[in-house]
PAGURO-650468 format. One record per residue: residue in one letter; x, y, z of N, C-alpha, C in turn. Coordinates in steps of 0.02 Angstrom, whole numbers, plus 50000, padded with zeros to 5 digits. Layout:
BEGIN
aXYZXYZXYZ;...
# end
This chain:
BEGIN
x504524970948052504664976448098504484974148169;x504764976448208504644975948286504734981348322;x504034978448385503834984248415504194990448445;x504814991148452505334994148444505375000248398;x505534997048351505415001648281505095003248256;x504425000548286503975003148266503645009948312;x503645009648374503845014648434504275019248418;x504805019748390505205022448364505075029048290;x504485027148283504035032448226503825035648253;x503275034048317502735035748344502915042248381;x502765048048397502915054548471502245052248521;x502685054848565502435056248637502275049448672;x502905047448652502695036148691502825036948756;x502125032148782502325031448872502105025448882;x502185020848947502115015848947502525009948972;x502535003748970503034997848998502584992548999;x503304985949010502914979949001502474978148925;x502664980748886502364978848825501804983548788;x501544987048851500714991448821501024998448806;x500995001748781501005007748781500675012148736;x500665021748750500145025648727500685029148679;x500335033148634500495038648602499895043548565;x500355049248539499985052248484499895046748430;x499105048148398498995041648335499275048548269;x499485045348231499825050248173499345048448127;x498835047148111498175049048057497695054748089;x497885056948154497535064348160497765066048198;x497595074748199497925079848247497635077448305;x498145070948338498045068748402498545073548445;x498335075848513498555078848556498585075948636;x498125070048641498105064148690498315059948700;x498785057548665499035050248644498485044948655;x498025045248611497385040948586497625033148553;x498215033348553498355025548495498735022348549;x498435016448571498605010848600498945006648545;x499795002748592500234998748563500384994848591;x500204988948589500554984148617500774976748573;x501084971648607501474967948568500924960548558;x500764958648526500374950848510500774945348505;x500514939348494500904933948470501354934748437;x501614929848416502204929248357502584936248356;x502604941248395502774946748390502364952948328;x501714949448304501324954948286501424959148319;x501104967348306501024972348332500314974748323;x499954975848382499394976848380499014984848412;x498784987848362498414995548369497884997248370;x497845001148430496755002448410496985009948425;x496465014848399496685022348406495855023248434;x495845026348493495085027748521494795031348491;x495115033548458494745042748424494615039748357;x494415030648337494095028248277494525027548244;x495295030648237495725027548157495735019948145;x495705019148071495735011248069496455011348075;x496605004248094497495000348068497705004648014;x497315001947952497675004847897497835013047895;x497465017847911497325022847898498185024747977;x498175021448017498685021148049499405020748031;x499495015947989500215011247982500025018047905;x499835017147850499815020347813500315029747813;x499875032947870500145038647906501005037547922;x501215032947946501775030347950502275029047901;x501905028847820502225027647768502485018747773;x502065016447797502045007947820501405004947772;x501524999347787501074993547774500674989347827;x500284985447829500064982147854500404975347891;x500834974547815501284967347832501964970547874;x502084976447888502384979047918502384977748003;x501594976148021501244972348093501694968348113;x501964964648072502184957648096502924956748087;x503194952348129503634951948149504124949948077;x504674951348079505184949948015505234944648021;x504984939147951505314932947952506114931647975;x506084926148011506754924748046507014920447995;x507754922347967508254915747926508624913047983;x508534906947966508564900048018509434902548004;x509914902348057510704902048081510814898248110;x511464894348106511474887648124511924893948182;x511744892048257512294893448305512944891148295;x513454896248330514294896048333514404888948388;x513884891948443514094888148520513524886448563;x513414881348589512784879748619512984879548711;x512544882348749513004879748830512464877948846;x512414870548877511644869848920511804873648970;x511324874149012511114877949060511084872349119;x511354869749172510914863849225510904866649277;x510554862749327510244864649395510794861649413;x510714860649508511074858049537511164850549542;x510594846749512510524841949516510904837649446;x510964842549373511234839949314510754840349271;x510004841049294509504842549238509704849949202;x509474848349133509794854449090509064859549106;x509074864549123508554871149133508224873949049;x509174876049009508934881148966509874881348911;x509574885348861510024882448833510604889448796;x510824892648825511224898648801511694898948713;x511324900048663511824900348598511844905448552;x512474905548546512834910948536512954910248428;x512684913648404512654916448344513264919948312;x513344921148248513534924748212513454932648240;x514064936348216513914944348271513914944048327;x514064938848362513944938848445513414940748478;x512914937048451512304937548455512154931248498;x511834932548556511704927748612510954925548613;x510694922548610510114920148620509854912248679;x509284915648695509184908848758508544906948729;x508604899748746508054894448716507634889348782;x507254888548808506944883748851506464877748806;x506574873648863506234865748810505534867648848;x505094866148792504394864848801504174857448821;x503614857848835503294849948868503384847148799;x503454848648753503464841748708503904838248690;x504544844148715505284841548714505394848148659;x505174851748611505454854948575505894863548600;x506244864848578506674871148598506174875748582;x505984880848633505574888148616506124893948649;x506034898248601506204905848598506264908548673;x506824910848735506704915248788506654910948827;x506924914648875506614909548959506304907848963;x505834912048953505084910749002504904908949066;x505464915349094505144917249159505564912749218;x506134908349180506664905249215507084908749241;x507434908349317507994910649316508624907049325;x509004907349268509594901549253510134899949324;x510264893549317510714892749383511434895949347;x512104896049381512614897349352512664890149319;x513114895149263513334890249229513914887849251;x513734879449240514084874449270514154871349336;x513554875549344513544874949436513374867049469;x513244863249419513214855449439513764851849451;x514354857049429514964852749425515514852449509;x515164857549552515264860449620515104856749659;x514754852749642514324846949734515034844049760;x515494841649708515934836149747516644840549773;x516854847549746517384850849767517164858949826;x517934858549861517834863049898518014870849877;x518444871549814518674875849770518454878349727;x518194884449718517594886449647517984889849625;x518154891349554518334898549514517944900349493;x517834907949483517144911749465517654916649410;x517304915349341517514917249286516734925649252;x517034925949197516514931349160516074926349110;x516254920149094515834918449032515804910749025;x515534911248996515634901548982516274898248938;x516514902948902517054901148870517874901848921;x517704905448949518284904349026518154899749086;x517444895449081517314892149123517644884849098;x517514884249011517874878548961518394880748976;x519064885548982519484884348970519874882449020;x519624885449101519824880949173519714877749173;x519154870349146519124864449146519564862449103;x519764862949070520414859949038521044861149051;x521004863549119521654864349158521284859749225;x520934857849239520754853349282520424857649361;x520094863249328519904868149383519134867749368;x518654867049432518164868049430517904875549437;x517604878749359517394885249379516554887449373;x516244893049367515584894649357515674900749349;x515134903449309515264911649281514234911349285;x514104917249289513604921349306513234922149221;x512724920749211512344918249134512354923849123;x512244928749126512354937149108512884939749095;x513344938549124514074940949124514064946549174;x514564950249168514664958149179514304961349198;x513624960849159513084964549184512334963549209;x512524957049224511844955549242511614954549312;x511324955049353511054953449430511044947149422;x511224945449506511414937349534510734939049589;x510294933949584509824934849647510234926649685;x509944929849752509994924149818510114918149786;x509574913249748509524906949743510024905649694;x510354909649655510734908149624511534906149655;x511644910349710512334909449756512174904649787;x511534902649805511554895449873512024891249861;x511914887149792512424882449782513104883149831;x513554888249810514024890349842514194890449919;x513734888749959513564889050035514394884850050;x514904887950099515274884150129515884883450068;x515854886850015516304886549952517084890549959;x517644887949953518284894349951518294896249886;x518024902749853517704905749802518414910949798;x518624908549712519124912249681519254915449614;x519194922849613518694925149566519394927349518;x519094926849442519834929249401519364935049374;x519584940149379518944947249357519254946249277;x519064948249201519524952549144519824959049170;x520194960649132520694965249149520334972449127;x519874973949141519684981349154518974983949173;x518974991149181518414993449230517754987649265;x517454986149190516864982749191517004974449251;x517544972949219517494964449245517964968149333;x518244973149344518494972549403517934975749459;x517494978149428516604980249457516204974249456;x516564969449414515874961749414516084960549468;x516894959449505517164953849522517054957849594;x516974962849616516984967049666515994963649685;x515764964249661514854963849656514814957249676;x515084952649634515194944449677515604941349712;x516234946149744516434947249810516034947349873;x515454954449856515024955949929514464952249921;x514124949449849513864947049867513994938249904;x514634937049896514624929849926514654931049984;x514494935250015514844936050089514254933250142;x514554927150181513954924950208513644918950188;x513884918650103514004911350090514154908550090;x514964910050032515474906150047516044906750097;x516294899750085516704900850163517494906650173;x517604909050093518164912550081518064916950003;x518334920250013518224924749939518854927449921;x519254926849879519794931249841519854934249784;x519864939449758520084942149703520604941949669;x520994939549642521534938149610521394943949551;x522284945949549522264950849492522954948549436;x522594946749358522884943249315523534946849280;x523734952049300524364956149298524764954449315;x524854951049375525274948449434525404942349408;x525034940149361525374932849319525704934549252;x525264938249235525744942249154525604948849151;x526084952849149526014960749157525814963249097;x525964961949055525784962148958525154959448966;x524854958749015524034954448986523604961248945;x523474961848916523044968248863522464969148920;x522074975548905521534977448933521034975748884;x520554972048934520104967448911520244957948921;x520634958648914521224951948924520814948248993;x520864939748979520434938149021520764928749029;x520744926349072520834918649098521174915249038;x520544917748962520664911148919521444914648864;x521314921648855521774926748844522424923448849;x522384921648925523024922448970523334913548959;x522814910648941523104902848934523354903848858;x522854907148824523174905348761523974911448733;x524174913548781524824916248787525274911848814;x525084911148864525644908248911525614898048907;x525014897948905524854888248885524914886748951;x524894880048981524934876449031525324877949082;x525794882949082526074885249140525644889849185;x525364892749147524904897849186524214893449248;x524184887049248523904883649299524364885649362;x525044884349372525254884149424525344894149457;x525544897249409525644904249436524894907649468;x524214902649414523634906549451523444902549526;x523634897749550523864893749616524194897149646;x524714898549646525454903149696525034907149686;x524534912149644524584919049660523684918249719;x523294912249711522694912049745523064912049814;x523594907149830523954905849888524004912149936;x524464918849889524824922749900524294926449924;x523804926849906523024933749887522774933949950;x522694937450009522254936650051521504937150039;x521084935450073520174935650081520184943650056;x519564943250034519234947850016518914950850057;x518814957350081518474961050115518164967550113;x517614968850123517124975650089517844981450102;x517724986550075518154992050063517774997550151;x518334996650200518015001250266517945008950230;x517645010650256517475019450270517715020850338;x518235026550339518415029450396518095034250417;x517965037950378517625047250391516955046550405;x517065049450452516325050050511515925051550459;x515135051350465514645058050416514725063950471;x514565070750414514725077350464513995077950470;x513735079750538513255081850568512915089750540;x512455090350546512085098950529511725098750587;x511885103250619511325106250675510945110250663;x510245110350695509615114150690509885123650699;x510375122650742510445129050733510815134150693;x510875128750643511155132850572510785134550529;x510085131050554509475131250500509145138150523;x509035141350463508905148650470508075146250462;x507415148750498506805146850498506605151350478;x506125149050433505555153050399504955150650389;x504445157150417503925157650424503455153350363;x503045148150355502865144950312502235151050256;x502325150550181501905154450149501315152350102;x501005155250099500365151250066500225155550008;x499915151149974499555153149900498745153649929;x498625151749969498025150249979497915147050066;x497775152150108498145147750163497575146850206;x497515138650246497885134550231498115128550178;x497775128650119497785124650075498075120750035;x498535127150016499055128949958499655131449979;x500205128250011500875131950046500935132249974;x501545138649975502015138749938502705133849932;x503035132049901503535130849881503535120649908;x502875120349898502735112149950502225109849909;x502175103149901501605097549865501055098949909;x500555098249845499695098549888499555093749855;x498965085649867498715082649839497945085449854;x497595084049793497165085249786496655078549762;x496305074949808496015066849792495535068249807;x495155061649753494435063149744494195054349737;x493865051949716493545044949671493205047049611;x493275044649575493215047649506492525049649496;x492485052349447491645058449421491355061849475;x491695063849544491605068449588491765076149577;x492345077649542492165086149510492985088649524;x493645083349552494055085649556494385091849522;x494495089749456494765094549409494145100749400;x493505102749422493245107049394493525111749456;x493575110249514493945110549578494595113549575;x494845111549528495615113949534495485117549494;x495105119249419494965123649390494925131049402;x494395128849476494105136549522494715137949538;x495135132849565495765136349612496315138749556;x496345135549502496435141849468496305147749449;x495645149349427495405153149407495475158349476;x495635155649553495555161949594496135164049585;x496715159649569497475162949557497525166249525;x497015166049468497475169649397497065176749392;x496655176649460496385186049462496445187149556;x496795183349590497045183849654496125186149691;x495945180449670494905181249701495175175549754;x494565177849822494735174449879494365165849860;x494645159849881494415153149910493705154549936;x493245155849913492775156849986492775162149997;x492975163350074493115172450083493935173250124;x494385165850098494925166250118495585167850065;x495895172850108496215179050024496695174049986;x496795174749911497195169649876497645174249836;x498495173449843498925177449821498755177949731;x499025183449698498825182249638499395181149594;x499405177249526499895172849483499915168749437;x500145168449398500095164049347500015154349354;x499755151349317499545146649319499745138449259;x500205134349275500495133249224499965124949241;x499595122349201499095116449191499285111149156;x499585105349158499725100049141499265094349167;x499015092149084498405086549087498385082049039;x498155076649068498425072549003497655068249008;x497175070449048496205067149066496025073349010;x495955078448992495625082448983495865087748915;x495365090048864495905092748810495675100448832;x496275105048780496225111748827495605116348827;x495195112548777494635116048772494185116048821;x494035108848826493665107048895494035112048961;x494645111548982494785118149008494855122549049;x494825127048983494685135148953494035135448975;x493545128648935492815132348983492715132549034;x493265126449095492805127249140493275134249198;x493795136049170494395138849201493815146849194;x493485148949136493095154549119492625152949155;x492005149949154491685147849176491545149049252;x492325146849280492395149149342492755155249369;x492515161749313492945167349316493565169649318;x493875166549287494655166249279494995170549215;x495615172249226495885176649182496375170949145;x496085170349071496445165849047497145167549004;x497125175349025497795174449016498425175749069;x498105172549121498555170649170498775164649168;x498355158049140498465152649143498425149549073;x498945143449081499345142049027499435136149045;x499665130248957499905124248964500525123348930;x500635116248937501335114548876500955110648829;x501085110048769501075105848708501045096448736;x501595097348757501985089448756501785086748823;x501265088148870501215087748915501305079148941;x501095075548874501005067848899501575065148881;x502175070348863502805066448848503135069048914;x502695072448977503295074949028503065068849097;x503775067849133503465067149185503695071749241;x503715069749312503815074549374504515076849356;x505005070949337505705072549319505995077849263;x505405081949228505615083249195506015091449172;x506535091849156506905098349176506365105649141;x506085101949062505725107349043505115111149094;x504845106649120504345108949190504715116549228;x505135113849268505565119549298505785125949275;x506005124449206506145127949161505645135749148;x505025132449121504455137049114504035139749184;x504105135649253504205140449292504465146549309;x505065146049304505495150449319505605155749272;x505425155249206505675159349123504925163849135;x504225159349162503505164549183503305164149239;x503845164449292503595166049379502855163649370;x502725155049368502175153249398502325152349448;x501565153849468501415153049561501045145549578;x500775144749519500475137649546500545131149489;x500815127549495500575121049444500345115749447;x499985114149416499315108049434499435101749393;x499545092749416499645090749380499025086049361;x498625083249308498125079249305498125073649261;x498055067149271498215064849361498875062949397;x498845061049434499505057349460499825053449418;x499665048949428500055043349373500325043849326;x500135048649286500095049549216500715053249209;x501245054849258501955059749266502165057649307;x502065048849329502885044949375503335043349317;x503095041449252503465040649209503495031349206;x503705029149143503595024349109503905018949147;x503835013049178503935007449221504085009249286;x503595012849313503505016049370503235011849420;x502985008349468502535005149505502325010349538;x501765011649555501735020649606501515016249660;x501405009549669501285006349751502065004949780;x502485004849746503075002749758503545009949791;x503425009349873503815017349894504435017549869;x504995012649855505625014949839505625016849778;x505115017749746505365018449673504835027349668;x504425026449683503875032749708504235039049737;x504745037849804504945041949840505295048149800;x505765044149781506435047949744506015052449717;x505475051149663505295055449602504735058149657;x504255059549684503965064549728504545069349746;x505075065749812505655069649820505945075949765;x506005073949723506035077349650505895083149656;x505085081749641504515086349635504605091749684;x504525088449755504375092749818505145098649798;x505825096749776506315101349795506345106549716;x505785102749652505715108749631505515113449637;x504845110949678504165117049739504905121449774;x505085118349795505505123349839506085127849807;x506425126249752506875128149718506495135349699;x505915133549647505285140949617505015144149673;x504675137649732504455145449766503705144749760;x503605139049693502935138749690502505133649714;x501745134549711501305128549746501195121449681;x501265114349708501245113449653500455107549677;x499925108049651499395105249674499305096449613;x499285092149623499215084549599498695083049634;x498175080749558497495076549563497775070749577;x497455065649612497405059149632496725055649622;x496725049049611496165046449634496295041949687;x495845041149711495685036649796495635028449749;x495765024649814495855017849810495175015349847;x495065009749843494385006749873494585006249953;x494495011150008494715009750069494305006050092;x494505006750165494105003650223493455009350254;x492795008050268492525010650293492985016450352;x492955022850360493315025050439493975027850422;x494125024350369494995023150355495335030950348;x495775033550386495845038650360496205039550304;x496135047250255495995048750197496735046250174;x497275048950220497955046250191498065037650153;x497805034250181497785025850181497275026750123;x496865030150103496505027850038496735031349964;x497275035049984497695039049902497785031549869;x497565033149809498005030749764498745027949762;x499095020449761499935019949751500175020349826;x500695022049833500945019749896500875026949932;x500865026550027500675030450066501235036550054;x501885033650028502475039750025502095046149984;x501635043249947501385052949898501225056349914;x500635054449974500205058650017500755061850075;x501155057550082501645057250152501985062350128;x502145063850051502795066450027502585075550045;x501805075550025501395083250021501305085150085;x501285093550091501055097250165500335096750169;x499925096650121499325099550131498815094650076;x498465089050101497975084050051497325087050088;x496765088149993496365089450015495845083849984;x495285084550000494855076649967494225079949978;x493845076949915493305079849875492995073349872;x492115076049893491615070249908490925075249900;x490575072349861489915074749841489625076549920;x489195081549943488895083050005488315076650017;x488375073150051488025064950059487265069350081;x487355075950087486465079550128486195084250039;x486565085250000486355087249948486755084749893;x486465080149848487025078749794487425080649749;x486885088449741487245093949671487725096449719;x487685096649782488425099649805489105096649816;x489585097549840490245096349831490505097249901;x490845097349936491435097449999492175096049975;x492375100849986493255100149996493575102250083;x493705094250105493885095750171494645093850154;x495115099150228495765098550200495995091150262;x496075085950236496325080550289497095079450306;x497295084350268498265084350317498415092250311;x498605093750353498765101750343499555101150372;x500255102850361500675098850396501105108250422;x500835113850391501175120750404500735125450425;x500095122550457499585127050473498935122350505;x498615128650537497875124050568497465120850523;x497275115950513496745111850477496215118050439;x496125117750385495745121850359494735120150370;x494685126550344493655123350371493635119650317;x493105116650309492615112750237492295116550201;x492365116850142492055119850101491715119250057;x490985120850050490475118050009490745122849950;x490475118949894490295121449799490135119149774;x489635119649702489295117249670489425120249612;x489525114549547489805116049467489365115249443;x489375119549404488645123549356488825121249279;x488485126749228488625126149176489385126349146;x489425123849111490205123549089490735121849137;x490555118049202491035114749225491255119749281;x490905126349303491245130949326490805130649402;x491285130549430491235132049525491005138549537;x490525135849593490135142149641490385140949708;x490615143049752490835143149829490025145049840;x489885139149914489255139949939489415140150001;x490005141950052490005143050113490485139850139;x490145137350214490755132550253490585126150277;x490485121950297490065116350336490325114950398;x490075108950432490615108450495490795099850476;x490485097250400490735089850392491355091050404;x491615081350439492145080150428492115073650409;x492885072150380492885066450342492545060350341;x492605060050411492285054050442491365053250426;x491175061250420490625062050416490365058850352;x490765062050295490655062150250490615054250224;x491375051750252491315045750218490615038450270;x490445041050311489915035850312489265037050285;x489245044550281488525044650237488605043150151;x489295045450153489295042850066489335034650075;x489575029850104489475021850090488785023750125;x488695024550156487755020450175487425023450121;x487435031150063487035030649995487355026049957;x487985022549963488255020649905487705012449889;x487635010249966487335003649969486535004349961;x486275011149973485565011849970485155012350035;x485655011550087485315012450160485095018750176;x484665017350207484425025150258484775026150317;x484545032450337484965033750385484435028850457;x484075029450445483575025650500483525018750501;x484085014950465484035009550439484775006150462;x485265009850472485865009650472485845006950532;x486124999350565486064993450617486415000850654;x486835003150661487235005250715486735010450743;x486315014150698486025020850721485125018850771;x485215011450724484525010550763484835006450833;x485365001550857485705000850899485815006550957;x486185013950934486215019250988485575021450997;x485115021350944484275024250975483975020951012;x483915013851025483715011351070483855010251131;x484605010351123484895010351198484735019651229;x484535023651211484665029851222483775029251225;x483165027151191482685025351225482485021251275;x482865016651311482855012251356483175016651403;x484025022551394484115025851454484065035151432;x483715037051428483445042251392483855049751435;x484115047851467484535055051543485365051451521;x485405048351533486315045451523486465040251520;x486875035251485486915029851503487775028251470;x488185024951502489065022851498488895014851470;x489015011551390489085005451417489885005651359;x489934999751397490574997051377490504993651300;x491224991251237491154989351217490634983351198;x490924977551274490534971051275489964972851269;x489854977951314488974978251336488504980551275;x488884984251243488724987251189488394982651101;x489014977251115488874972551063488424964651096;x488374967351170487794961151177487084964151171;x487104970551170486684975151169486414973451091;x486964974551044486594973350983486594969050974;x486814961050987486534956250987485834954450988;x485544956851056484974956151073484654961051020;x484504966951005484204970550967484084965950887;x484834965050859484664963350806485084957850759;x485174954050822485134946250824485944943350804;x486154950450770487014950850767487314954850774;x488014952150767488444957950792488984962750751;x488664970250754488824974850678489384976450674;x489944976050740490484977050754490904971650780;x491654971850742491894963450775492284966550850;x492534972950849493054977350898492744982350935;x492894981150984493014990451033493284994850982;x493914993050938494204998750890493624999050806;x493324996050821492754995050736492214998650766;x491924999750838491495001950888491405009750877;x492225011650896492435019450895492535021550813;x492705017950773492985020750729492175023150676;x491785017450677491105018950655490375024650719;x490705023950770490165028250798490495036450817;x491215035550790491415041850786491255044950737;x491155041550656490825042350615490145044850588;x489655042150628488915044950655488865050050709;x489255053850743489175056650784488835064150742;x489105066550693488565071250680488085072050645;x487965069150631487385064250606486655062650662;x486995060950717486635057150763486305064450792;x486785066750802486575075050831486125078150818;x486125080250745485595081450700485145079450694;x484805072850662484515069550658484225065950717;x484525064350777484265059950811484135063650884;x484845068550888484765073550951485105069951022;x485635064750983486015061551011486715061751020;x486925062351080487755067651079488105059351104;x488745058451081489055052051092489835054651154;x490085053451190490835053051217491025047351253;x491725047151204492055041851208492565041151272;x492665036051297493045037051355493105030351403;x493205029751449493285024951512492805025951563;x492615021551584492205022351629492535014851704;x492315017651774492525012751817491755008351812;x491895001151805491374996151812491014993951887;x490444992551921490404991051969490884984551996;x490964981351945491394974051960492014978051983;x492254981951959492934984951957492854988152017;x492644992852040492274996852099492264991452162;x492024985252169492114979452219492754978952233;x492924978552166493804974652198494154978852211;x494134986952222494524990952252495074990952237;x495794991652274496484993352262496734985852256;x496314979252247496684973152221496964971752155;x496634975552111496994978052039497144982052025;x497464983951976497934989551956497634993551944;x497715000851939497175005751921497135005551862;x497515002551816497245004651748496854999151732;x496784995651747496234989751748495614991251762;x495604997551812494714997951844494345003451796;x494635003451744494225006451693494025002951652;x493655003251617493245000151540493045005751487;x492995004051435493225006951361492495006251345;x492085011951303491485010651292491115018651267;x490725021851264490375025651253489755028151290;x489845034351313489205037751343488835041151300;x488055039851320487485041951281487165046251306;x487065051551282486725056151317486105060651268;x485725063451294485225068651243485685075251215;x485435077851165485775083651148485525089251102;x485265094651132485035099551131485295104851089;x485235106751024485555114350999485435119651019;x486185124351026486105130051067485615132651024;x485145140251074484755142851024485065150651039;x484815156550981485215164251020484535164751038;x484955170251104484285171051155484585180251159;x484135184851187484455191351211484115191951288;x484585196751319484285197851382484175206551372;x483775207951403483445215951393483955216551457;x483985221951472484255226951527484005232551535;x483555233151577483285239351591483715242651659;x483455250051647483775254751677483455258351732;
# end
């Protein structure tokens, strides 16, 4: 058996490239717990996390063990062998063709012996060695029409795939400067090949024609092709496919006449943007919701369910009320239920699907059960886990489309649709967009990303600051802390921001203090040396910490701002040190007066100053 067919038993398969998940069928799996992937020799190899053995696996299956392994192969002597050569005449690989029309490719190993598959070769055309010395190529469908123009004394080459396979770049080079003359077969498929290696020669070779094999025999059958046509007609058919290359003009892309029609803005009827939760949660628009893992995301989205599904305010900001449709493929529904209760929620507002790890973003049933139970919100957990099976999620062209998707089902229902993420290892500073998970299009694709970071000043607490708001003002920060059973408490508002957050979370991550941190003891000293005000400039700044502490903590003016914008509330607090960023005129600059340009007589740098918290005060008024 092979992994195929054997996949082919299994429900709820996801996956690519060889690995993939499912339900394990020796227990009421609901996670897809049984890892599959392919071994040597084409074994098949299974581990089920949830403890099933192999046997107790393949067994469930009504299988065997010896079932693992690949079906002994009966040795077939091939019909037809085609080497494969480079440009040079070395043979690459070896194309043979079986009983059933069964094609198989073979590559020589270092020892000289034939092994199974490319391996990772990509074949030159076939016959393409035979091209160095002529200026005339015919471009056929196969290797057996490439034999049968050489025996009319025509040099041809056909594409190792045929019909359907992709030609990359290095494969056309050969061709550079070539008068390229293509005989398509006589229907849909081969007059779509011959069209595909038309545009793509363009730029290579020095001429391209399509010849159409009708025009030599009108009776040619559909399907009917070069060798077809010789073995009808025999040796005359050399000279009519000549007169008719003669006759054929160049090939040229197919023009488009018709303008595109324009839409103007003022057909677009505007509407007021709506929220589930505002600003958090637009309606009918993607929210990401990112975290770094074992920070409390999902207990998080839990609460924000649980405020939907009894219309309880965010905090003390009002949240429309609605049903709740939960798709998860981290978490089973029990886990939950507790923490969805837990966090006061009406659970029978909120609801899942069965098959959740057989859906992805594309999938019509999703939409479906929106619309059949007017949900208001749906949550997906996590990302990845619903681009669907040979997905790259760093790869934007392949990412876009299926977000795109998503976003015009949000809009189609009407509803909010909120996606867990996890964060990528950023850059210190970096903003939150640049550290999602996969490529920037996901975050790019949503109105409203929010990001969740333990409170770096108390650890049992939590912060959800909103870092893109794209239909409303930036929302406040919001402290909470998850209790028993996973369930959220709203503890107020803060004034962290991201920036805040993320330098006190890396300086606990490394174990530093805050009194310890080169940059903070750097601004304290310069601010004890000028204790009323002091402007210095980048330079001055990093010769400054030179001298203090013997190196230098910043390589940039832009690494300068981006980390002491970072400490600024921090510094406040703690140190009673207020930072602004800005330009300042230099005395050097100040000398030379109107001999340089004005934007020159500034310098880039930071003012230090003391900083005082307001306190409330009352004034009496007497009468």
């Amino acid at each position: 058996m092979n992994l195929e067919e054997f996949l082919g038993r299994l429900q709820g398969v996801r996956g690519s490239q060889g690995h993939f998940y499912a339900r394990c069928p020796a227990h009421g799996d609901r996670h897809a717990s049984l890892s599959v992937r392919s071994g040597e020799e084409g074994r098949i190899l299974v581990k089920c996390h949830a403890q099933c053995s192999p046997q107790q696996i393949v067994a469930a299956l009504g299988l065997t063990m010896a079932d693992l392994y690949a079906s002994p192969v009966t040795l077939v002597r091939p019909e037809q062998i085609w080497p494969y050569r480079d440009c040079s005449g070395q043979v690459q690989l070896e194309k043979r063709r079986y009983p059933g029309k069964e094609f198989r490719w073979f590559r020589q190993g270092p020892d000289g012996s034939w092994r199974n598959g490319r391996g990772g070769l990509v074949p030159a055309l076939f016959n393409v060695d035979e091209t160095r010395e002529v200026r005339e190529v015919y471009w056929v469908e196969g290797e057996k029409d490439v034999t049968t123009l050489l025996s009319l004394g025509l040099v041809a080459v056909s594409a190792p795939d045929g019909a359907n396979g992709r030609l990359a770049a290095e494969q056309l080079t050969p061709l550079r400067g070539k008068s390229m003359v293509i005989l398509p077969d006589n229907d849909g498929p081969g007059h779509a090949h011959a069209a595909a290696v038309a545009a793509a020669l363009q730029g290579i070779a020095q001429g391209v024609k399509v010849l159409d094999l009708t025009r030599v025999d009108p009776d040619l059958p559909e399907k009917g092709d070069i060798t077809d046509l010789v073995e009808r007609r025999g040796g005359e058919v050399l000279a009519r496919v000549k007169t008719l290359a003669a006759e054929t003009p160049l090939w040229s892309p197919p023009q488009t006449t018709d303008a595109p029609q324009l839409v103007f803005y003022d057909s677009v009827e505007f509407r007021e943007p709506e929220f589930l939760v505002e600003p958090y949660l637009p309606l009918g628009k993607l929210t990401i919701l990112q975290a770094d893992s074992g920070v409390g995301k999902t207990a998080l989205a839990c609460k924000i369910a649980a405020c939907v599904s009894r219309g309880m305010p965010m905090q003390d900001t009002p949240c429309a009320q609605g049903k709740v449709l939960i798709l998860s493929v981290e978490d089973d529904p029990e886990t939950l239920r507790g923490r969805i209760e837990a966090s006061g929620g009406d659970l029978t507002q909120c609801a899942f699907l069965d098959n959740a790890h057989e859906l992805t973003f594309e999938s019509p049933q999703i939409e479906k059960a929106v619309k059949a139970h007017e949900v208001k919100l749906v949550i997906f957990d996590p990302l990845q886990a619903f681009l669907g099976s040979g997905i790259d999620m760093h790869r934007a062209n392949q990412t876009r489309p299926i977000m795109a998707h998503l976003a015009a089902m949000a809009k189609r229902t009407g509803c909010a649709v909120l996606i867990i993420s996890h964060m990528s290892k950023g850059s210190l500073g970096g903003k939150a967009i640049y550290r999602a998970l996969g490529s920037v299009d996901i975050p790019a694709a949503s109105r409203s990303v929010l990001y969740v970071e333990r409170n770096p000043e108390d650890e049992d607490q939590c912060v959800m600051l909103q870092t893109k708001s794209s239909n409303a003002k930036t929302g406040r920060t919001i402290l909470y802390r998850i209790g028993h059973r996973g369930g959220v408490t709203w503890e107020g508002y803060s004034s962290l921001t991201y920036q805040d957050v993320q330098m006190q979370a890396e300086r606990r991550r490394k174990g530093v203090a805050y009194e310890e941190d080169p940059l903070v003891q750097v601004i304290c000293m310069a601010h004890q040396d000028n204790p009323l005000d002091v402007f210095l400039s980048w330079e001055q700044l990093s010769a400054y910490a030179n001298r203090a502490l013997g190196y230098f903590p910043c390589r940039s003016g832009k690494e300068w701002h981006a980390r002491l914008q970072a400490l600024q509330t921090e510094l406040m607090k703690k140190s009673r040190i207020r930072l602004e960023f800005g330009k300042m005129v230099s005395k050097e600059h100040m000398e030379l007066g109107e001999k340089v340009p004005g934007s020159l007589l500034q310098t880039r740098g930071v003012r230090i100053l003391p900083w005082q918290p307001q306190t409330a005060f009352q004034t009496r008024i007497s009468g």
